[in-house]
C-alpha positions as CSV (number, residue, x, y, z in Angstrom):
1,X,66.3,46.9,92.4
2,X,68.1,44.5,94.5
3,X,65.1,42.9,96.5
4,X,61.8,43.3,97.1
5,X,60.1,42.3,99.9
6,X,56.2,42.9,100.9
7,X,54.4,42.9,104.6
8,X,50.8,43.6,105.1
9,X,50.2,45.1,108.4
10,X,46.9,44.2,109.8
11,X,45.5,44.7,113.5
12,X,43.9,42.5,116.2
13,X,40.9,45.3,116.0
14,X,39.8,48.5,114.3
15,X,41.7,51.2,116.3
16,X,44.7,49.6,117.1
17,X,46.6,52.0,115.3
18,X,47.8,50.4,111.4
19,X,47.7,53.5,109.8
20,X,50.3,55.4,112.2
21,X,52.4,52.2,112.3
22,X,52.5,51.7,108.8
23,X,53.1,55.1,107.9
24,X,55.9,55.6,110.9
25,X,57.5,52.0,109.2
26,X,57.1,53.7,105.7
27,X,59.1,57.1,106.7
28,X,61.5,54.9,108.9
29,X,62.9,52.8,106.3
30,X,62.8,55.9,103.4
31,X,64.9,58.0,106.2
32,X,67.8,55.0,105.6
33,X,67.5,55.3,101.8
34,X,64.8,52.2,101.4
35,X,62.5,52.8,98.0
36,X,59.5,51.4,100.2
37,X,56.1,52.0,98.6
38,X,52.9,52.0,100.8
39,X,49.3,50.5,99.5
40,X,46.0,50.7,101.6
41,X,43.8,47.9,99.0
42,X,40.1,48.8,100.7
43,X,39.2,52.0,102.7
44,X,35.9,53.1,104.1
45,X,35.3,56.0,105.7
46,X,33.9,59.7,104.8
47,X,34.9,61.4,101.6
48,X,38.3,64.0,102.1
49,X,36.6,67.0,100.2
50,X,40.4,67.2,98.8
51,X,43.1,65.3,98.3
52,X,42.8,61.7,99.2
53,X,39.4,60.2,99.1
54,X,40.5,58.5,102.7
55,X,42.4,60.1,105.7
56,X,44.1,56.9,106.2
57,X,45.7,57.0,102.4
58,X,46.3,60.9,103.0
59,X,48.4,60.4,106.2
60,X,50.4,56.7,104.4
61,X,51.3,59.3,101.5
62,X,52.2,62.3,103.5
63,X,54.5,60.5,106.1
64,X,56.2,58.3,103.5
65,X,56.5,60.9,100.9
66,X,55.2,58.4,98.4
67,X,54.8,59.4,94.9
68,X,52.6,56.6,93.2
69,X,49.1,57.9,91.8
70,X,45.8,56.9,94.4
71,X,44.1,54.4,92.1
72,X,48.0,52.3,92.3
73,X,47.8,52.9,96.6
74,X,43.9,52.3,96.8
75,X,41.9,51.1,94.5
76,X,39.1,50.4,96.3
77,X,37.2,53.4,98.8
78,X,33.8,53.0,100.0
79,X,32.1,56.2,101.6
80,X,30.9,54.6,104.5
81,X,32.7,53.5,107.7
82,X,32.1,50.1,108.0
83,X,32.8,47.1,106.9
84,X,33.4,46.7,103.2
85,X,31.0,44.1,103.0
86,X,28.6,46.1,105.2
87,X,29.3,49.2,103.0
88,X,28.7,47.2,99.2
89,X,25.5,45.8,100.6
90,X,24.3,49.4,101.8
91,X,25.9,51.4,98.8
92,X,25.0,48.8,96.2
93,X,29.1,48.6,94.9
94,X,31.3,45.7,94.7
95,X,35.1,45.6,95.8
96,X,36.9,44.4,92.8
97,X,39.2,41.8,94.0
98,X,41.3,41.2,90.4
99,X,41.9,45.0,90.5
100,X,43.5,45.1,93.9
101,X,45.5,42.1,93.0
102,X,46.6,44.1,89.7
103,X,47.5,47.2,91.8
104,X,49.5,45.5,94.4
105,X,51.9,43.3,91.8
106,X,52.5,46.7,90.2
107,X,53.7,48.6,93.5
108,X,55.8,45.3,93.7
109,X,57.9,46.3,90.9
110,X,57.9,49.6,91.2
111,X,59.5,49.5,94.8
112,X,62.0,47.5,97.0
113,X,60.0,47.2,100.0
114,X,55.5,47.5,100.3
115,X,54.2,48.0,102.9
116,X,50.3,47.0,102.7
117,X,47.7,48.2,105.2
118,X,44.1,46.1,106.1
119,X,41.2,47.2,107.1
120,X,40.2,46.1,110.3
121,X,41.1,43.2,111.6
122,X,42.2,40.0,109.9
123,X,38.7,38.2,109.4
124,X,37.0,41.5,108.7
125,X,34.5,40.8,105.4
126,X,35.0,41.8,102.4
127,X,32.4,39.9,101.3
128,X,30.1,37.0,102.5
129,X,33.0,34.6,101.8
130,X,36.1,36.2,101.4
131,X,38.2,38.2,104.1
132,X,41.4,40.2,104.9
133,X,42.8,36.6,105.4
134,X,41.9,35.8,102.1
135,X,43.4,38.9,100.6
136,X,46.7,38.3,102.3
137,X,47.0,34.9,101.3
138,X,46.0,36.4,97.9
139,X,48.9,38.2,98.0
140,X,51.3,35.6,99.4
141,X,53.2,38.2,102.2
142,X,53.8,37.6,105.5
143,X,52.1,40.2,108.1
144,X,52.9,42.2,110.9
145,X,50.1,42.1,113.7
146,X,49.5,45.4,115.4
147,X,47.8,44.8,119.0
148,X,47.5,46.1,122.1
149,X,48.6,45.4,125.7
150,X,45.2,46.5,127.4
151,X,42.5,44.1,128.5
152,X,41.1,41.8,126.1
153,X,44.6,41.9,123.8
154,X,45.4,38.1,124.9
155,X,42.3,37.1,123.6
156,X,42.7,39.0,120.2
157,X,46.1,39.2,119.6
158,X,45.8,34.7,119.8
159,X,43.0,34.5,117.6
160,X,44.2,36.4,114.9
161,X,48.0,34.5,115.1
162,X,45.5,31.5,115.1
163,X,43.9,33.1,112.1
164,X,47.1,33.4,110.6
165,X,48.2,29.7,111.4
166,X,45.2,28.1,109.7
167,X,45.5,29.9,106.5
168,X,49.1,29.6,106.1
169,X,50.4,33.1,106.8
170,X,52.9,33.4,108.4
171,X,53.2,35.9,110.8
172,X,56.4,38.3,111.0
173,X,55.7,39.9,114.3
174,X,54.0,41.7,116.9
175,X,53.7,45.2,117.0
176,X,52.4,46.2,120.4
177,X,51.1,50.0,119.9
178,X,50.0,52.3,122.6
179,X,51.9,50.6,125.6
180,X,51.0,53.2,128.5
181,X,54.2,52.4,131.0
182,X,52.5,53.3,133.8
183,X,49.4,51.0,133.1
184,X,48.9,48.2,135.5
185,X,51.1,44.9,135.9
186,X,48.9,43.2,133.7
187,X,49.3,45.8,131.2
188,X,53.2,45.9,131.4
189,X,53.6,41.7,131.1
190,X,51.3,42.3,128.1
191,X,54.1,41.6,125.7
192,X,56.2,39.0,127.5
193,X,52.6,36.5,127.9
194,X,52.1,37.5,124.3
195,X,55.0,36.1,123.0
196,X,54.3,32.9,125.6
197,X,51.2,32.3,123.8
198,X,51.7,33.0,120.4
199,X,55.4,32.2,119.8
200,X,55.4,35.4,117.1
201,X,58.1,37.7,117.8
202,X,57.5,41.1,119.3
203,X,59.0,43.4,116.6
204,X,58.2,46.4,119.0
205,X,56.3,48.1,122.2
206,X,55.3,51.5,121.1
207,X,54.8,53.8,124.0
208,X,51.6,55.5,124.0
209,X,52.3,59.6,123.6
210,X,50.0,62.4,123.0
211,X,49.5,64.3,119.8
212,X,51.1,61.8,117.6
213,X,50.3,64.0,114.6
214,X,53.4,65.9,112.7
215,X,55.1,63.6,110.3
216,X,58.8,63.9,112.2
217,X,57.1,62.7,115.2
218,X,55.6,59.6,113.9
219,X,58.8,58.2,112.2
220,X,60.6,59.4,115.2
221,X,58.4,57.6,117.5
222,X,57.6,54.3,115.8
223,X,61.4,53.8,114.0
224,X,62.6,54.2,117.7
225,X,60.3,51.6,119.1
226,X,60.1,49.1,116.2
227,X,63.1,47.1,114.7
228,X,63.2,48.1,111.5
229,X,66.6,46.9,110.8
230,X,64.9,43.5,110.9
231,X,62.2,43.7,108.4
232,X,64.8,44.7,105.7
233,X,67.6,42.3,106.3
């Protein structure tokens, strides 16, 4: 393979949309001939009484097309949506850390891009002393922040970069997600004071549509919205 390259894509809160930005990334770049593979370390959540344990994994593995086996693209699934270190103290399980590590330098050689989505947001616990910072900086990639340009987005979307800062990630871009055009003038300078305060390059503002579900849609959507060009050069 002629290069390999890895992003983790985390989010300034639960809810800010990783999954369909990931996946829409994932089908984006495999729709201009990029072997990209896709890797969701920790989900919680209720059991898929087929297929995929999570609905998160399901939907990264439908809209990519990815073939790698589940225990390679999640290793770890806790049936319970919470935190994973909310969910090990209530289920009595442990995440195993060296695992996920295993899994992900595998994907690594197995594709040219990975694409690997958090849980949460960046200091969500995996255990008492070890977050989804830790994990990245585990990993040694750079991430892609997906936020929001509502209310309360200035104050998340800086902590995390800040999050970033003091571990030593370093930060790829911004991926604003649901940007309702019509929303108030706050709302529309969203990404312009974003990029004022955090100095992170927006990689794109993602229009908020309905019934973002069929797998055309979603690559259509986010590869229009978000340079992708740029996270392969």
């Amino acid at each position: 393979m002629p290069f390999v390259k890895a992003y983790f894509i985390t989010g300034t809160d639960t809810g800010v949309g990783k999954t369909s930005i990931t996946a829409g990334i994932a089908g984006s770049m495999r729709k201009i001939g990029i072997d990209v593979g896709v890797m969701k370390p920790i989900a919680t959540g209720f059991l898929q009484k087929s297929g995929f344990k999570s609905t998160d994994v399901a939907k990264l593995v439908e809209v990519s097309s990815i073939k790698d086996s589940e225990d390679l693209i999640n290793p770890v699934f806790l049936p319970l949506q919470t935190s994973p270190y909310d969910a090990t103290k209530l289920l009595g399980l442990s995440v195993d850390m060296p695992l996920i590590f295993e899994q992900f330098k595998k994907l690594l050689s197995l594709h040219e891009i990975l694409l690997v989505e958090g849980i949460g947001g960046i200091m969500t616990p995996i255990t008492k002393n070890f977050f989804v910072a830790d994990m990245i900086k585990g990993m040694g990639i750079e991430t892609i922040i997906v936020t929001r340009a509502t209310i309360g987005t200035l104050n998340h979307t800086v902590m995390t970069c800040k999050v970033c800062k003091d571990y030593g990630i370093k930060a790829r871009g911004l991926v604003i997600n649901n940007f309702d055009e019509k929303g108030t003038p706050a709302e529309k300078n969203a990404p312009k004071t974003l990029y004022e305060l955090t100095n992170v390059p927006i990689l794109g503002t993602v229009p908020f549509i309905k019934d973002l579900v069929t797998i055309e849609k979603i690559i259509e959507h986010v590869g229009k919205y978000v340079d992708i060009k740029s996270l392969i050069s």
